[in-house]
C-alpha positions in Angstrom: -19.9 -6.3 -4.8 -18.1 -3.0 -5.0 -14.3 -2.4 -4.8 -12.9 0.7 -2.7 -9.7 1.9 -2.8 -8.6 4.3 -0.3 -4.8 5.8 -1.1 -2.1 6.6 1.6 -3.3 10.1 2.3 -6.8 8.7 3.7 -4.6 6.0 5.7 -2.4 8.7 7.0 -3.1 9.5 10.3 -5.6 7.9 12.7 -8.5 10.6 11.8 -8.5 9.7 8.7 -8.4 5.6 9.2 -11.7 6.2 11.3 -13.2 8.1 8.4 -12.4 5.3 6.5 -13.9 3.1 8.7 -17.1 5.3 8.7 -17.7 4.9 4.5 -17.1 1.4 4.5 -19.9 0.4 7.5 -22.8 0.1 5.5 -23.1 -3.7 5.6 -23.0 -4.3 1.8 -20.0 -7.0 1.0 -16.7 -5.0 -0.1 -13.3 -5.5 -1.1 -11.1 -2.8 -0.1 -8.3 -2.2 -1.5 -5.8 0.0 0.7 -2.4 2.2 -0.3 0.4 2.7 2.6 0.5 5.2 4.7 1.3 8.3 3.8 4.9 9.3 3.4 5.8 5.4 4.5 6.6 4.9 0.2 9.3 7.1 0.3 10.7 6.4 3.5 11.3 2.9 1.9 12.8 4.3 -1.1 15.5 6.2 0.5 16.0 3.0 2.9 16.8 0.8 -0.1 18.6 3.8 -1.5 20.7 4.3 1.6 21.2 -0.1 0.9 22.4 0.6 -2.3 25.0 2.8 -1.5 26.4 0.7 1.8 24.7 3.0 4.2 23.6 0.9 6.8 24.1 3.4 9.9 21.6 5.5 7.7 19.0 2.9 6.7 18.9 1.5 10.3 18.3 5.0 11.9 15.6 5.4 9.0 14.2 2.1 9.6 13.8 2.6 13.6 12.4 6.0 13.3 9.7 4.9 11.1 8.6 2.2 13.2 8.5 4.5 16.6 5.7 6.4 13.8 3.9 3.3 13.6 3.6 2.1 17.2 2.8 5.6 18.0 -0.3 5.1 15.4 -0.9 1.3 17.3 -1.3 2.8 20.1 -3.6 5.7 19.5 -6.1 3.1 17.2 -5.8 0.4 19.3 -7.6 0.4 22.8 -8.1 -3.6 22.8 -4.8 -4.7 24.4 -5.0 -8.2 22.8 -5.6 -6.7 19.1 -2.9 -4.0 20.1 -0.4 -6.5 20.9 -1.2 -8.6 17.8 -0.4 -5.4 15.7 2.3 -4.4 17.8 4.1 -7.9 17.2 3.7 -7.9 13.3 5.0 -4.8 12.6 8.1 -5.8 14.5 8.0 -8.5 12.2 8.1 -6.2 9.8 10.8 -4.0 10.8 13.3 -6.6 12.2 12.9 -8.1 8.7 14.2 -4.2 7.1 16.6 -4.6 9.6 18.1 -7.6 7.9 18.1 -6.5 4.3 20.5 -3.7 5.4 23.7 -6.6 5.9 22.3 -7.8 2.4 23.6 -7.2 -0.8 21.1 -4.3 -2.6 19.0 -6.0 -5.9 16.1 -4.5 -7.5 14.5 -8.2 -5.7 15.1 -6.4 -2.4 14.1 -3.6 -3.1 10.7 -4.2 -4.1 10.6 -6.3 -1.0 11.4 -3.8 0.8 8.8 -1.0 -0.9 5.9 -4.0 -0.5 6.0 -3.6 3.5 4.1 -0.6 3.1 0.9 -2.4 2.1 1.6 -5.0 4.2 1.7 -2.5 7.3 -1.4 -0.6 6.5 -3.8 -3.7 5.6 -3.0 -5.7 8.4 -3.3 -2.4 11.2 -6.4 -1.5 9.3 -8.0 -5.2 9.7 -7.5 -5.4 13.7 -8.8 -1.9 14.0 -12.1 -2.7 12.0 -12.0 -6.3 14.2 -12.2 -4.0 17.1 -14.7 -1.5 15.9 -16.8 -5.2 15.7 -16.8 -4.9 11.6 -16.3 -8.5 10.2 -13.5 -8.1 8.0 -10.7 -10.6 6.7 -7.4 -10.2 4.8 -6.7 -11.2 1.4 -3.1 -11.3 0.6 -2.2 -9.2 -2.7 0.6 -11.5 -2.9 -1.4 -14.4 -3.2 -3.2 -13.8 -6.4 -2.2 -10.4 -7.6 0.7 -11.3 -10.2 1.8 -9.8 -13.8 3.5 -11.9 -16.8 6.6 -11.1 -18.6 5.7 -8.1 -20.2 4.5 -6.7 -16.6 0.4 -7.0 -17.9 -1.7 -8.4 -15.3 -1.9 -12.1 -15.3 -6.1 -11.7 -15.3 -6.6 -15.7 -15.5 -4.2 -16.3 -13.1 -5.4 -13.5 -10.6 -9.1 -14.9 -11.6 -8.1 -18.3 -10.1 -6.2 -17.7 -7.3 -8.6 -14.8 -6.1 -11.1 -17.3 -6.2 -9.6 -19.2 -4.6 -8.5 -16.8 -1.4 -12.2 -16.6 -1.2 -13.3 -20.0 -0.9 -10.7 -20.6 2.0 -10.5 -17.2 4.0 -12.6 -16.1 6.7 -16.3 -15.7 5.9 -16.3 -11.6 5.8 -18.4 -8.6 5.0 -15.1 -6.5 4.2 -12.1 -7.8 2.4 -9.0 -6.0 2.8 -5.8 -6.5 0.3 -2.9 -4.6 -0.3 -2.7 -2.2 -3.3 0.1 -1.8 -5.7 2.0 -4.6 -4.6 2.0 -8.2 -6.9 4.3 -10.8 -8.1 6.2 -10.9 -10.9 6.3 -13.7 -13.6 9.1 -15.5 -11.5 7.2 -15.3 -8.8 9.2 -12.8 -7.0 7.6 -9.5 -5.6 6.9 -6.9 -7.7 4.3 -4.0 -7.8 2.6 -2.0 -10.4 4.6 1.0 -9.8 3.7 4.2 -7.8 -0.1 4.7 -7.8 -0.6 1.0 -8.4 -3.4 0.7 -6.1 -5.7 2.4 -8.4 -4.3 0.0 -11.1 -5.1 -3.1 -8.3 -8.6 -1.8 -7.5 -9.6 -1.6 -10.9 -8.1 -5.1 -11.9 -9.8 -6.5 -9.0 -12.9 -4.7 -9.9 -12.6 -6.6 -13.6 -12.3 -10.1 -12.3 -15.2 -9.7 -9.8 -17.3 -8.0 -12.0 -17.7 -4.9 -9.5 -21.2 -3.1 -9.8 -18.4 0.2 -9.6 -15.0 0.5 -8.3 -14.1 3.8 -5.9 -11.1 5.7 -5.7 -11.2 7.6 -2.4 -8.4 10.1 -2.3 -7.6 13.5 -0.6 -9.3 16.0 -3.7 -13.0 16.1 -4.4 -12.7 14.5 -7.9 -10.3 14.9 -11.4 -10.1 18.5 -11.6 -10.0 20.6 -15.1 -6.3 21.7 -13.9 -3.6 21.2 -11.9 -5.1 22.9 -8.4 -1.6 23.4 -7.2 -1.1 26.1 -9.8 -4.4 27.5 -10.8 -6.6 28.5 -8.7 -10.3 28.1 -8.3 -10.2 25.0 -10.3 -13.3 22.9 -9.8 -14.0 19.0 -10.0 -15.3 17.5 -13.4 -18.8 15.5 -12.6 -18.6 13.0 -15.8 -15.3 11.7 -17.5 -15.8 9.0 -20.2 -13.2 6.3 -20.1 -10.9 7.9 -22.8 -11.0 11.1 -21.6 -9.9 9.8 -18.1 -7.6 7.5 -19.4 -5.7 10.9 -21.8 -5.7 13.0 -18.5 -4.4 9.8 -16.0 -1.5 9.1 -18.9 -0.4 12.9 -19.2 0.3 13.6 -15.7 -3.2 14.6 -13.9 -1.9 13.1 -10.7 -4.9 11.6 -9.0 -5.2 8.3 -11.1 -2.4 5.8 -12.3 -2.2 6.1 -16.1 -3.6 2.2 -16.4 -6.3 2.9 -14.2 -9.0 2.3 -16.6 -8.2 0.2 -18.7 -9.1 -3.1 -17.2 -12.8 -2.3 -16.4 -13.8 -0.6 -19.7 -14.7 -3.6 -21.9 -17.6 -4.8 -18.9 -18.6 -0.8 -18.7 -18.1 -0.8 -14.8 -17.7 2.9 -13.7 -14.9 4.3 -11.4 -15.9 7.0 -9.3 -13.0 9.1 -7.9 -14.3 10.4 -4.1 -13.2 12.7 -1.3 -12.0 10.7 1.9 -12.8 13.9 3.6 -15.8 14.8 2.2 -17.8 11.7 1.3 -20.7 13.7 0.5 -19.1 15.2 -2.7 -19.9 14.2 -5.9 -16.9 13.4 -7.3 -15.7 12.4 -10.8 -17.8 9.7 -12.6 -15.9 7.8 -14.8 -18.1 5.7 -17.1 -18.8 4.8 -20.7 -21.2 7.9 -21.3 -19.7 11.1 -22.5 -21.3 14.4 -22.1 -20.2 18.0 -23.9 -18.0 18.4 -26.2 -15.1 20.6 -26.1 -11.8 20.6 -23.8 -12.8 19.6 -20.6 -10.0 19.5 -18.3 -5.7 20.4 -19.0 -3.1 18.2 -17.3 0.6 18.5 -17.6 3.3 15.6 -17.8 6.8 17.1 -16.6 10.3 15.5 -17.1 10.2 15.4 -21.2 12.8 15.0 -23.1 12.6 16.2 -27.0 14.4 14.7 -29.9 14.9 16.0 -33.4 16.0 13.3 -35.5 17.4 15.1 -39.2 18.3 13.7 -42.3 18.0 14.5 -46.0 18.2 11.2 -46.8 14.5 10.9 -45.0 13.0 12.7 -47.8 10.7 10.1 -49.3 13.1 7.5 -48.0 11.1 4.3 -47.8 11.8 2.6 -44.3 12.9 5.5 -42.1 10.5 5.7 -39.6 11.1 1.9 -39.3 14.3 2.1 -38.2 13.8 5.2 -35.9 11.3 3.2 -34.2 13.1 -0.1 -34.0 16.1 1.8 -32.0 13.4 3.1 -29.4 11.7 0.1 -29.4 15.2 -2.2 -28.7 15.8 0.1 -25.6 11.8 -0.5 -24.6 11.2 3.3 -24.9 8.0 4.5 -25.4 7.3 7.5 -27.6 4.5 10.1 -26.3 4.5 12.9 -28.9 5.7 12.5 -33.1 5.7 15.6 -35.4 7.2 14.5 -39.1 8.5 17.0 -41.7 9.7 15.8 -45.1 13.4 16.2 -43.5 12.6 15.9 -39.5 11.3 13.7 -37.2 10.5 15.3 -33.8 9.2 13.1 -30.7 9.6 13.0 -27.1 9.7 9.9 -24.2 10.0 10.4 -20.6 12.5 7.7 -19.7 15.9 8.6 -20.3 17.5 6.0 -19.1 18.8 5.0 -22.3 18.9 8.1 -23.9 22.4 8.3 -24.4 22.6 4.8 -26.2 19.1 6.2 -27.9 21.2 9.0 -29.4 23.9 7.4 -30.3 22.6 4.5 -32.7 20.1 7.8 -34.0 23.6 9.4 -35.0 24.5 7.0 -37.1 22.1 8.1 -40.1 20.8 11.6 -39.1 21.3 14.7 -36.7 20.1 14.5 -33.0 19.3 17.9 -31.0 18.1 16.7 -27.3 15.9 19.4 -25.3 15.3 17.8 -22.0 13.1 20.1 -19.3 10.2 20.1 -20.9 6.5 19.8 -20.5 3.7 18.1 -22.3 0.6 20.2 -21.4 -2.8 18.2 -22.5 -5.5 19.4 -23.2 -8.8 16.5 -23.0 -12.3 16.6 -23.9 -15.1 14.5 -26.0 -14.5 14.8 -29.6 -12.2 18.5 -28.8 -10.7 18.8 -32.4 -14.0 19.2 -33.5 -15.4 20.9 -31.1 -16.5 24.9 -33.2 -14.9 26.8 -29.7 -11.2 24.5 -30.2 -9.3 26.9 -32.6 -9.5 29.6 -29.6 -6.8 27.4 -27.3 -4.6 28.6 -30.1 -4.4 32.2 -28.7 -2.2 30.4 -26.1 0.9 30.7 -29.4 1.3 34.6 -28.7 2.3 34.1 -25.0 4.1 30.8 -25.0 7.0 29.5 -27.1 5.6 26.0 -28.4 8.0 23.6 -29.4 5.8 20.8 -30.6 1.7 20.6 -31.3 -0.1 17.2 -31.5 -3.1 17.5 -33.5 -5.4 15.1 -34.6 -4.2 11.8 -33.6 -6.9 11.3 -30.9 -9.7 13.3 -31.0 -9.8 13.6 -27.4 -6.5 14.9 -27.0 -4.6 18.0 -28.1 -0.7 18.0 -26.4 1.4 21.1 -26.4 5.3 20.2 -26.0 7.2 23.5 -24.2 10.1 24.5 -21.5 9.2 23.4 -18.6 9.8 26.7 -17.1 6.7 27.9 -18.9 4.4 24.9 -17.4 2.9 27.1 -14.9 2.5 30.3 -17.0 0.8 27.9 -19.7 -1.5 26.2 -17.7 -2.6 29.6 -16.0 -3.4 31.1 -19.7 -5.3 28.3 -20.8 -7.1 28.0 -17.7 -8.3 31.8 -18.4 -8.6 31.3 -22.4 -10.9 28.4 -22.6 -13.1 27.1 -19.2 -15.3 30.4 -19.9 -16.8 28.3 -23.1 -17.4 25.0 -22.1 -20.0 23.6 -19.0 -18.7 20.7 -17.3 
């Protein structure tokens, strides 16, 4: 069995649900695993945000227009009248119940309820179109197996036993259709695995199964070696081991979730990222082979903030990085970059939530300078710091003001820390510095 995961782009209009449609007839048993539609995500954020701040007027007129979009999109998919009315009466389900949570009181709870109807729309419009088209499909509810413990992991042996358990009792089915992104929480309330989940879902799904290959189908034809919406004539990579993939996903290449990976790489089942709308395109193969070495792709995280942490009483001061850590680790921090001088520690995060409270334990036994705006530009590739061609990335140094350079501590991975307002420049240098050695 093979899991397919389609994101909200190749759901996004009704062209693109009947290209959908087209991959997945091949009469080999599939789960498919769907995003919302396009642009629905945000409309829900700024309906909960419009909650939040006692908006209702707002939220309301929100709430109605977006579900005049979605009977437009019944009625242009759905020519069978009992199948259109069946869809027709859910998603007013669905929107009478957004109409209620703007009289309630605005919780993180509601809002992830209110961010899960995306999913919820998409799978269940999707299903009566392919019942139509005379596809046996059948729905699996995300929210009945799909759940992650306390320390937001997924729950694998409970997802194992409940998704076996939606098997044995749902319709018999060539296609099964589930909501991506979505889950419960370890109270049982709804959660979801944060934006570009679905990927995360597929590949979890793909681990409890044991897939023969999981798919990611989005709008691109594959991971590209940079960012195509500031280089030009960037071009797909064909082959991706799983640590390359999972470096790129985690610093900012935007066409998989960071976690992606991760659950499918101890059974070896590949991923292959696909074109929606060209199916015919090779893609990216993600897999446990790797092939060339030398920097293979460059991916850029943006909204970094920098500290500098100072103190002479660092210099060979047993237990200082302990404590450092312990500060970031009390406000559940994470740290991406570390550069340590005898007298500095430098590092970066990119949640500043707590930043403020961050700083001002930190001030209590050493100097804090905070540079927010900048960028981590990455730079991936099998075994790249030793790769003989590596050193010439550093010509980048004469053109660019570098604030922080992390060397060695993957050998996949070299990350360059600068101003944000450099991003583009930087990633348009390299491009031109480096693809000219390497064959991908």
């Amino acid at each position: 069995m093979r899991v397919l995961k389609f994101g909200g782009t190749s759901v996004g209009s009704v062209e693109n649900i009947i290209n959908v449609k087209n991959i997945i007839n091949d009469d080999s048993k599939k789960i498919v695993v769907l995003s919302a539609m396009s642009g629905t995500t945000n409309e829900l954020v700024a309906i909960a945000n419009y909650i939040e701040d006692k908006n209702s007027n707002e939220a309301i007129e929100k709430i109605n227009k977006l579900h005049g979009t979605y009977i437009a999109t019944i009625n242009s998919l759905l020519i069978d009248k009992k199948l259109n009315k069946q869809a027709k009466n859910y998603v007013s389900e669905i929107f009478s119940l957004l109409i209620d949570s703007t009289y309630k009181l605005y919780s993180d709870v509601l809002e992830n309820k209110i961010l899960a109807q995306g999913e919820l729309l998409s799978t269940f419009i999707f299903n009566c179109y392919l019942k139509q088209e005379g596809l046996r499909s059948t729905l699996l509810p995300a929210l009945g197996f799909m759940r992650i413990d306390a320390a937001k992991e997924p729950d694998l042996s409970h997802i194992k036993e409940y998704l076996d358990r939606a098997f044995k009792y749902s319709e018999e089915a060539d296609i099964y259709i589930t909501q991506g992104f979505i889950c419960l929480d370890a109270e049982g309330e709804i959660s979801n695995l944060q934006r570009g989940g679905s990927d995360y879902t597929a590949t979890i799904i793909g681990a409890v199964v044991k897939a023969e290959e999981v798919q990611i189908w989005t709008d691109i034809d594959g991971m590209h070696n940079n960012d195509p919406r500031y280089v030009e004539n960037t071009r797909p990579i064909s082959n991706l081991s799983y640590d390359e993939a999972a470096e790129l996903a985690y610093f900012g290449a935007k066409i998989l979730h960071p976690q992606t990976v991760t659950p499918v790489r101890a059974d070896n089942i590949p991923v292959s990222l696909k074109n929606t709308m060209n199916p015919v395109a090779h893609g990216t193969l993600i897999s446990n082979m790797t092939s060339n070495n030398g920097i293979k792709a460059i991916a850029a995280k943006d909204n970094i903030t920098a500290i500098k942490i100072k103190s002479g009483r660092m210099l060979q001061a047993h237990g200082f990085l302990k404590k450092v850590f312990e500060i970031f680790e009390i406000y559940e921090t994470s740290i991406d970059m570390i550069t340590t001088s005898e007298v500095a520690v430098s590092l970066t995060i990119d949640d500043d939530r707590n930043l403020d409270k961050i700083v001002a334990e930190l001030k209590e036994f050493a100097i804090i300078e905070v540079d927010k705006a900048q960028s981590i530009v990455c730079l991936v590739g099998h075994s790249v710091v030793n790769h003989q061609d590596t050193h010439k990335l550093f010509k980048i140094l004469k053109d660019v003001k570098i604030r922080m350079i992390s060397y060695g501590g993957s050998k996949n991975n070299i990350s360059l820390l600068i101003n944000s307002k450099d991003k583009i420049n930087t990633l348009r240098k390299l491009n031109n510095y480096l693809f000219e050695l390497v064959t991908l």
